[in-house]
Z-matrix of the N, CA and C atoms (Angstrom, degrees):
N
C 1 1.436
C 2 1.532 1 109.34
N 3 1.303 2 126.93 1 126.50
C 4 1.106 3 131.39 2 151.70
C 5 1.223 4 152.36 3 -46.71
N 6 1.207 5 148.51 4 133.66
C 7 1.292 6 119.38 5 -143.75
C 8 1.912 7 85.04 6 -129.62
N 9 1.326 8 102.58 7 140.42
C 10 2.110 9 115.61 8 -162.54
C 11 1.690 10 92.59 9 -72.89
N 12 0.987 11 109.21 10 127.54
C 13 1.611 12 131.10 11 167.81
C 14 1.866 13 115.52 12 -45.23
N 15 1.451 14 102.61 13 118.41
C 16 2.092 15 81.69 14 -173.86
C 17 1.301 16 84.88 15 -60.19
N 18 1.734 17 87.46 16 164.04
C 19 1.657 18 114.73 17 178.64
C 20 1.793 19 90.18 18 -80.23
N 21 1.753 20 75.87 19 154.34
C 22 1.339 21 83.01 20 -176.91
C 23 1.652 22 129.43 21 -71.29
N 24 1.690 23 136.14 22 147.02
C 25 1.402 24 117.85 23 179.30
C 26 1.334 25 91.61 24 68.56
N 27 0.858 26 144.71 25 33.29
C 28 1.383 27 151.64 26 131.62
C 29 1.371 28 124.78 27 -33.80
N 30 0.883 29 106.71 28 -48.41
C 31 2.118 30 135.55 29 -168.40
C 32 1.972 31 88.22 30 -85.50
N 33 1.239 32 109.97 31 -48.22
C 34 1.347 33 116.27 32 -151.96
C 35 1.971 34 90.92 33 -73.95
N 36 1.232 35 108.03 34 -32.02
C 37 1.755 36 113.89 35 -170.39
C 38 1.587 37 99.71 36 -79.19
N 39 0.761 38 110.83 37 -23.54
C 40 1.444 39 123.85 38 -163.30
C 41 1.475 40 105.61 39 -86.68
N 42 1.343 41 110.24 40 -68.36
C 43 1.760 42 119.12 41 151.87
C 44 1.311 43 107.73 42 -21.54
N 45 1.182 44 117.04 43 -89.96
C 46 1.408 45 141.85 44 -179.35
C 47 2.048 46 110.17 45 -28.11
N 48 1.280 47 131.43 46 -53.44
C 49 0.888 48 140.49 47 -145.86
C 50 1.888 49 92.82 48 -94.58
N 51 1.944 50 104.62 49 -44.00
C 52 1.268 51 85.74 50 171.81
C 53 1.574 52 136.14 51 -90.60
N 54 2.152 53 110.42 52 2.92
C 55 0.733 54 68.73 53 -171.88
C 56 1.963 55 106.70 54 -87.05
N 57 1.492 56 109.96 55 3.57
C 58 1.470 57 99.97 56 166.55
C 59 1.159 58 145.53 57 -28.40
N 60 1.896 59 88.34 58 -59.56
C 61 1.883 60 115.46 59 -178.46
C 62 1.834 61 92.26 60 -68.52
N 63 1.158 62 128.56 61 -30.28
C 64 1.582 63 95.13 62 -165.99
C 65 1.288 64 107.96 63 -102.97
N 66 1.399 65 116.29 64 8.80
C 67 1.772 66 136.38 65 158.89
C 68 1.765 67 99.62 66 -61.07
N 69 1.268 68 120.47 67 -72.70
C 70 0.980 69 131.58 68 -175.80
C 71 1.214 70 132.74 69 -53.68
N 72 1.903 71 107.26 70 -31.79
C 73 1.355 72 112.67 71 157.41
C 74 1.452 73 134.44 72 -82.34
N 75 1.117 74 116.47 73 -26.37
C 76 1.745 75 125.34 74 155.88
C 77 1.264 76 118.28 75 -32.22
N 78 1.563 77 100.52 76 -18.50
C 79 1.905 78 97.54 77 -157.57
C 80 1.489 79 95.93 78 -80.20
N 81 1.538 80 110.42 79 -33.47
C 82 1.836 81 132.26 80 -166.63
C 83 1.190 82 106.39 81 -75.16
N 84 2.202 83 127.62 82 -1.29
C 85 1.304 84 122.94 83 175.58
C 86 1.213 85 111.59 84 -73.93
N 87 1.188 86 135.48 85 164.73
C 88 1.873 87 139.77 86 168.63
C 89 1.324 88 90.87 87 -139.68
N 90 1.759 89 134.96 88 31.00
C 91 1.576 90 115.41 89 127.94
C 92 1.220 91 135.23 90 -47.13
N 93 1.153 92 136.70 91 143.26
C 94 1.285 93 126.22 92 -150.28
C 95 2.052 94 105.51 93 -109.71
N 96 1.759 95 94.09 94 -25.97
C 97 1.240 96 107.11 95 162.83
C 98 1.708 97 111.33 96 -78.53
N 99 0.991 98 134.55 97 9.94
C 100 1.681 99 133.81 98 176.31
C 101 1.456 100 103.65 99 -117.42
N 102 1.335 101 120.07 100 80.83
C 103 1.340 102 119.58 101 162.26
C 104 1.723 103 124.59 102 -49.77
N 105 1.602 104 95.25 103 138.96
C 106 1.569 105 100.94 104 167.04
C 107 1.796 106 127.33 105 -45.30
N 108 1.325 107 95.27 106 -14.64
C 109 1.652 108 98.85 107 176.63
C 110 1.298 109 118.99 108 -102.49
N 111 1.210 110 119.13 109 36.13
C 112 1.461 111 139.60 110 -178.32
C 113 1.679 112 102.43 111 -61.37
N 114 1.131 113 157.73 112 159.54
C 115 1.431 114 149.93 113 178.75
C 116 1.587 115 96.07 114 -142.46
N 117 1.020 116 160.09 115 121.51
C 118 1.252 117 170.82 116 107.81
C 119 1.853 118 103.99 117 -20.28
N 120 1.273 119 108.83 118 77.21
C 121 1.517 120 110.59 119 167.25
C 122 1.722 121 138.29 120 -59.26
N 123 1.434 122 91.38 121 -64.80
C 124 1.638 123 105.39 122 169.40
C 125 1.758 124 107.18 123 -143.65
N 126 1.885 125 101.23 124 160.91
C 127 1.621 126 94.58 125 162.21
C 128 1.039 127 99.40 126 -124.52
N 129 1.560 128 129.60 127 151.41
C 130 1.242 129 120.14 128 161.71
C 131 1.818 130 105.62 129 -104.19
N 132 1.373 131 140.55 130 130.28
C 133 1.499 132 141.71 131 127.53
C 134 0.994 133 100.88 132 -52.32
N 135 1.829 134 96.25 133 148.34
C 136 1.261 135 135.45 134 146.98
C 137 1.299 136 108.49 135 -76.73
N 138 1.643 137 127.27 136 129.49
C 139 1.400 138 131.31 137 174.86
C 140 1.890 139 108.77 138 -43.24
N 141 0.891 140 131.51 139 -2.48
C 142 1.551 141 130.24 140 178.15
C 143 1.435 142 108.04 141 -112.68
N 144 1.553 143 114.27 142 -8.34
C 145 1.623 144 117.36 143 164.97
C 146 1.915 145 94.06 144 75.59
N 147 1.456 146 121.32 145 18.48
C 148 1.043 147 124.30 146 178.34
C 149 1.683 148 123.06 147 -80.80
N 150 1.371 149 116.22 148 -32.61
C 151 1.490 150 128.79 149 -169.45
C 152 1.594 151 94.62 150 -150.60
N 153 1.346 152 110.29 151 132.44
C 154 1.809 153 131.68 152 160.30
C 155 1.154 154 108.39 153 -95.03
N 156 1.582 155 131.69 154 139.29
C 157 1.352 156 116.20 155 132.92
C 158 1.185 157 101.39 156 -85.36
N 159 1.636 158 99.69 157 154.27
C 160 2.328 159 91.70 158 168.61
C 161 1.882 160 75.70 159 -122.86
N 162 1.027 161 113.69 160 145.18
C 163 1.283 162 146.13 161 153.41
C 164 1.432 163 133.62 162 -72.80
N 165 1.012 164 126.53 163 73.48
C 166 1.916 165 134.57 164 -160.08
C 167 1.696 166 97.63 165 -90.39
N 168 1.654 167 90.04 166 151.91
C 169 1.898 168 92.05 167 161.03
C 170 1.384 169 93.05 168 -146.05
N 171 1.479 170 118.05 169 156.22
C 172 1.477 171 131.35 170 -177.23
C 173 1.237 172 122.93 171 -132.37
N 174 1.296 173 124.21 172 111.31
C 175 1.442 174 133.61 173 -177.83
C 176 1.233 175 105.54 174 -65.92
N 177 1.515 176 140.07 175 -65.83
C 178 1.267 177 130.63 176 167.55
C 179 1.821 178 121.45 177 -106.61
N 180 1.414 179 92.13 178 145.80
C 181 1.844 180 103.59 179 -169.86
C 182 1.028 181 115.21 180 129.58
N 183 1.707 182 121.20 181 -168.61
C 184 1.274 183 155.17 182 146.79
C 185 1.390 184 124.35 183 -67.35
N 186 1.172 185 135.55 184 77.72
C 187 1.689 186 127.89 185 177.23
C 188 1.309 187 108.77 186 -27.36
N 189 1.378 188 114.58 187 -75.66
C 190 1.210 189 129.33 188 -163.02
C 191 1.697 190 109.34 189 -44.65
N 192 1.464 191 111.87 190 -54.81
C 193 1.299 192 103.55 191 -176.99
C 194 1.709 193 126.63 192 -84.93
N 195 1.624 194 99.90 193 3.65
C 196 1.313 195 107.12 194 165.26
C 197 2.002 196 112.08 195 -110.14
N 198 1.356 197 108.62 196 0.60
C 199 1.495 198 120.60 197 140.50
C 200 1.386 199 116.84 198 -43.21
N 201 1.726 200 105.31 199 -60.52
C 202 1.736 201 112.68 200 -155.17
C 203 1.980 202 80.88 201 -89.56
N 204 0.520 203 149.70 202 -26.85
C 205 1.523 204 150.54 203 175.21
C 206 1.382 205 118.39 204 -20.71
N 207 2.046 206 84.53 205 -78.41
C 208 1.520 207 124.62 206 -170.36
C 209 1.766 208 94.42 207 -76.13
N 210 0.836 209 111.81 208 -40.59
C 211 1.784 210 102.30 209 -175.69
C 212 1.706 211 98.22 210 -80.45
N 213 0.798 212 134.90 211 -11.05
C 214 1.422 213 117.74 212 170.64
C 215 1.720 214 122.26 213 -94.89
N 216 1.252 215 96.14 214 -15.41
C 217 1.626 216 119.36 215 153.60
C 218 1.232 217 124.22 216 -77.09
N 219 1.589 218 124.26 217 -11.12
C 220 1.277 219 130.05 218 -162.24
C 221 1.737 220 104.72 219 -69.87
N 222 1.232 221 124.60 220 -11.63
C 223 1.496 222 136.79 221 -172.71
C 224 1.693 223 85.88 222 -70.08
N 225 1.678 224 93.37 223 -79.75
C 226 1.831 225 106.07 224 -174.67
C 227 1.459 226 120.86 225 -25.28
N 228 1.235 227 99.65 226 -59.39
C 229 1.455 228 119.63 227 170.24
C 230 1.209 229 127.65 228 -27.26
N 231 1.984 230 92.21 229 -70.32
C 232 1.055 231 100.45 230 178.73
C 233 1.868 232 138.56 231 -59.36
N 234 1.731 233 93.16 232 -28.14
C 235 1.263 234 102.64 233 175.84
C 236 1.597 235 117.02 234 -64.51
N 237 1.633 236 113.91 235 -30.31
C 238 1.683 237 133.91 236 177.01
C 239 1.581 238 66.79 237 -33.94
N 240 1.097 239 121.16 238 -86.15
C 241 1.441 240 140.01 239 -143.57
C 242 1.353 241 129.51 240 -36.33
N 243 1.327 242 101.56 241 -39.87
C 244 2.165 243 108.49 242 162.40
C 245 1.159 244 100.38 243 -60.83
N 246 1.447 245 123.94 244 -60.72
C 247 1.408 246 119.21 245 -165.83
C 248 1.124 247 131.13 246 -62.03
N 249 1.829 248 115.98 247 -9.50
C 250 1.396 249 97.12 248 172.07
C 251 1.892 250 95.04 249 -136.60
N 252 1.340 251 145.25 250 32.76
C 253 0.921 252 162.48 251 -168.92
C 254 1.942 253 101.50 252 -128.30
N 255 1.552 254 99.12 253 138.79
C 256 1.204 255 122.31 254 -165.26
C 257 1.675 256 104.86 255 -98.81
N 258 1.350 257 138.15 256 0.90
C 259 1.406 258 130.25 257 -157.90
C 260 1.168 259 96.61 258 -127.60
N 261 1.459 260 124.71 259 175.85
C 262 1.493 261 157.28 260 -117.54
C 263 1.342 262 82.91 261 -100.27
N 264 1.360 263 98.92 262 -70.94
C 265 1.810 264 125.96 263 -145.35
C 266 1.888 265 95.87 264 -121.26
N 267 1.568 266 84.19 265 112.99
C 268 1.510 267 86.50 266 170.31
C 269 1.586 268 99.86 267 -117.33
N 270 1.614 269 92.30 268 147.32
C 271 1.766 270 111.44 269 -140.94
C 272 1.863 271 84.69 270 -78.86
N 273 1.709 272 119.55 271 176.29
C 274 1.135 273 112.83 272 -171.73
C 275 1.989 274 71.85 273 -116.90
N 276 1.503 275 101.20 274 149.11
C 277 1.493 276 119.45 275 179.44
C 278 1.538 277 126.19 276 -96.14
N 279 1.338 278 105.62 277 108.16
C 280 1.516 279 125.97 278 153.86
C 281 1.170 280 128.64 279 -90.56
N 282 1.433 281 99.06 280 107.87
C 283 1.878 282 105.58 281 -175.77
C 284 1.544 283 112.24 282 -91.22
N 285 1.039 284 120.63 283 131.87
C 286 2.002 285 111.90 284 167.76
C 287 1.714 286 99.67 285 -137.86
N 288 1.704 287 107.73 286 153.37
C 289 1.228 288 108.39 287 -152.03
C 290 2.401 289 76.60 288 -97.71
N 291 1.866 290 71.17 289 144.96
C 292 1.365 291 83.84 290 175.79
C 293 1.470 292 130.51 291 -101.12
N 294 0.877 293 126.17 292 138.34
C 295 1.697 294 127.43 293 -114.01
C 296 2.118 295 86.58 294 -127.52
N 297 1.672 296 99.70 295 -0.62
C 298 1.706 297 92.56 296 -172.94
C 299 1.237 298 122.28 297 -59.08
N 300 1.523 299 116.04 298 -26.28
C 301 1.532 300 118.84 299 -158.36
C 302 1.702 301 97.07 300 -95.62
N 303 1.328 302 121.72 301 -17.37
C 304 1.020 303 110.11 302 -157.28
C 305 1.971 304 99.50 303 -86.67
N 306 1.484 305 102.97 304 -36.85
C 307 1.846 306 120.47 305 159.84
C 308 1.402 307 92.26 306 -38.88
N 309 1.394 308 130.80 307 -86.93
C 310 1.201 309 140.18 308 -152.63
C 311 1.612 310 101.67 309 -39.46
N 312 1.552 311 111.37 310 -52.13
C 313 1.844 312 96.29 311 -166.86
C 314 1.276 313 89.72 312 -76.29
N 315 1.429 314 143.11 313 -18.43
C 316 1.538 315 126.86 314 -164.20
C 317 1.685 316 101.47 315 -73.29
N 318 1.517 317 113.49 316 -32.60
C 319 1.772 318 110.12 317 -161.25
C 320 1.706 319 71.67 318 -87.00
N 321 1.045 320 132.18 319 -60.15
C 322 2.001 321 118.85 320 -160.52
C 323 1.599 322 88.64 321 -38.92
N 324 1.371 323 137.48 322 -63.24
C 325 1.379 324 112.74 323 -140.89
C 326 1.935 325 100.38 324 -97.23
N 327 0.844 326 93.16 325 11.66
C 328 2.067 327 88.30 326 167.42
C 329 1.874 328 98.49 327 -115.08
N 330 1.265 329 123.71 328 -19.47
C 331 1.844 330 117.44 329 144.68
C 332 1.362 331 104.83 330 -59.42
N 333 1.297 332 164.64 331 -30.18
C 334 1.163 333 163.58 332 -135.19
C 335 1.340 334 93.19 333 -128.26
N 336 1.506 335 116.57 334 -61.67
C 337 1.749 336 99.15 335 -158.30
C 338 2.272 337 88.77 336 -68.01
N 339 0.788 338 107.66 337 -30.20
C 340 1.638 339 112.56 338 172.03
C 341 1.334 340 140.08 339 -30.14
N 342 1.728 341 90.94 340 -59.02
C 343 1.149 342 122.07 341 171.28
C 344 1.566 343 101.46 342 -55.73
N 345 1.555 344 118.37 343 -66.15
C 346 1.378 345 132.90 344 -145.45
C 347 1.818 346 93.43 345 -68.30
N 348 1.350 347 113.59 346 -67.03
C 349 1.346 348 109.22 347 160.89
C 350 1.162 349 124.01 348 0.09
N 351 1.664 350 93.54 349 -76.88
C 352 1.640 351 106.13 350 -175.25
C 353 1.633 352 113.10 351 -40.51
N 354 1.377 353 102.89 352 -57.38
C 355 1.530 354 108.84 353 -175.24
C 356 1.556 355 119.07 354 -67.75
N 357 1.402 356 109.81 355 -15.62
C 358 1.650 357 97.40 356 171.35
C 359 1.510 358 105.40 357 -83.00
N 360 1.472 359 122.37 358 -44.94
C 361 1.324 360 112.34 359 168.72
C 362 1.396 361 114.17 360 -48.84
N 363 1.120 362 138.87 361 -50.56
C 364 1.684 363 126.63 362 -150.61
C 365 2.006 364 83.36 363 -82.55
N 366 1.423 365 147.34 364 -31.79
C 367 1.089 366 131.63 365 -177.79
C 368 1.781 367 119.71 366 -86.20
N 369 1.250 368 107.92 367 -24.95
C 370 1.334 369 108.26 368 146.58
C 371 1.443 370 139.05 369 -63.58
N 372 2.044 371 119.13 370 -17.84
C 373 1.010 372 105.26 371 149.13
C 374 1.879 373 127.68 372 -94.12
N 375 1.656 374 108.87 373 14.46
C 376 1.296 375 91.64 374 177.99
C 377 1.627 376 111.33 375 -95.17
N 378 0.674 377 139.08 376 43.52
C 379 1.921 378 143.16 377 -114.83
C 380 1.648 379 78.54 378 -163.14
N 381 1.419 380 131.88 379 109.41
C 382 1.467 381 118.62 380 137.13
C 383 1.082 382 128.25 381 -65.39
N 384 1.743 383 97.27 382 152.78
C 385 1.649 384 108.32 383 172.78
C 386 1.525 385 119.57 384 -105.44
C-alpha cells in the first residue's frame, strides 16, 4: 500500500497558521516581562511537526527577558494551540528574539558612514594642491 504524498507547502501552511495563532495568543499573556509589542516574525517546524522555533522582534523592552518570558509561557501557548490548530502533532515552542532588524540598521549606518566617506574623499581630490 502506498502511502498519499503531503500536500504540497504543507510545512509553509502550517508555519504560517501558527505563527498567527501564537501572535494572537501573546496578546492574552499578563507577563509583565512580555511586552505588547512583541512582533511574531517567522516559525520554523521540524518536518515531524515535533519542535517550532517562532522567531519574535520587540520594539520596546528587554529581548532577553521577554525571551525567558515567552519560553516559559511556551506550555500556555502551546495548549492556545490544540484548541485552535487542525494537526496531529502540535509542535512544543521555542522562542528566540530575532536579531534581523537590528543587522539591518547596523549594515544602513556603515552604507552611510560609506557613502559620506566616499564623498569627502572624491571632494578632497577635486581641490588643488
Amino acid at each position: 500500500m502506498r502511502h498519499k504524498k503531503a500536500t504540497p507547502n504543507r510545512s509553509h501552511r502550517v508555519n504560517d497558521q501558527i505563527q498567527r495563532d501564537v501572535a494572537e495568543l501573546i496578546r492574552d499573556l499578563k507577563d509583565p516581562r512580555i511586552s505588547n509589542m512583541v512582533t511574531i516574525t517567522h516559525v520554523e517546524v521540524t518536518p515531524d511537526y515535533a519542535h517550532a522555533k517562532v522567531f519574535f522582534s520587540l520594539l520596546v523592552g528587554d529581548p532577553v527577558a521577554c525571551e525567558v518570558g515567552l519560553n516559559e509561557a511556551a506550555g500556555f501557548i502551546r495548549n492556545g494551540l490544540f484548541k485552535r490548530l487542525q494537526i496531529h502533532t502540535v509542535p512544543t515552542l521555542h522562542f528566540h528574539f530575532d536579531r534581523t532588524t537590528e543587522r539591518a540598521a547596523e549594515l544602513n549606518a556603515l552604507i552611510t558612514r560609506a557613502v559620506a566617506d566616499k564623498a569627502k574623499d572624491d571632494e578632497g581630490e577635486g581641490t588643488p594642491t
